[in-house]
C-alpha positions in Angstrom: -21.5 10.0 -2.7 -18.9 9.4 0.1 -15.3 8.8 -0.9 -13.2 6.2 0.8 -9.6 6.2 1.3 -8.2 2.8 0.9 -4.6 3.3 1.6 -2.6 5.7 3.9 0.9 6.3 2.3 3.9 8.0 4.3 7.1 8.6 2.8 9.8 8.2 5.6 12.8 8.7 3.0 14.5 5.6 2.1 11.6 3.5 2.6 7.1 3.9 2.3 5.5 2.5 4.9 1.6 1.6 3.2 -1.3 1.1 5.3 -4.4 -0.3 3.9 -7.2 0.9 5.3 -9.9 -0.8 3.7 -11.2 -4.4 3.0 -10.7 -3.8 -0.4 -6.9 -2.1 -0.3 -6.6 -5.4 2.1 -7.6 -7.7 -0.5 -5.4 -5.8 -3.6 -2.8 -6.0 -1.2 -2.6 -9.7 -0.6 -3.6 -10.3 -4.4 -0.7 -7.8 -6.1 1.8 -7.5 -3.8 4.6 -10.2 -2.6 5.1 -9.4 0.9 7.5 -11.0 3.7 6.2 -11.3 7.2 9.3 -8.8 8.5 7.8 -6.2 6.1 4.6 -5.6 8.0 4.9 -2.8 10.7 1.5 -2.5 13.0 -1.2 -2.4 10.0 1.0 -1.3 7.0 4.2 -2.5 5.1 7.2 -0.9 4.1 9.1 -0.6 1.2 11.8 0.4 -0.3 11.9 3.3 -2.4 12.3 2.3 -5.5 9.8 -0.1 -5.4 6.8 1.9 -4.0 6.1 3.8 -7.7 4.9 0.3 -9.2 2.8 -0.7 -6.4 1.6 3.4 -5.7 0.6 2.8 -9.8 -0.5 0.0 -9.6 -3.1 1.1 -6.9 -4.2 4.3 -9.3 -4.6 2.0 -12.2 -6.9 -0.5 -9.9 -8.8 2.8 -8.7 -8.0 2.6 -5.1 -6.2 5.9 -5.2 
């Protein structure tokens, strides 16, 4: 069975920058998280800190990590 990876995460200190790589991360994405246009950088969005555990657990608990 082949395993897909749905997000790319990259911790770059204060903030994440999260890239979903998959229809389905795409989809969670739009569905869970509250986003502002200016977050979006290329294909992923950042966050701060403190705010990237919940959605990072959020992801595990939906299976997508």
């Amino acid at each position: 069975m082949r395993q897909v990876k749905h997000f790319e995460v990259r911790d770059e200190g204060s903030v994440v920058l999260i890239t979903p790589l998959s229809k389905l991360a795409r989809e969670w994405t739009e569905e869970n998280v509250q986003l502002e246009a200016w977050q979006w950088l290329g294909g992923g969005f950042a966050v701060d800190q403190g705010f990237a555990d919940d959605i990072l657990s959020g992801m595990a608990d939906s299976g997508l990590m």
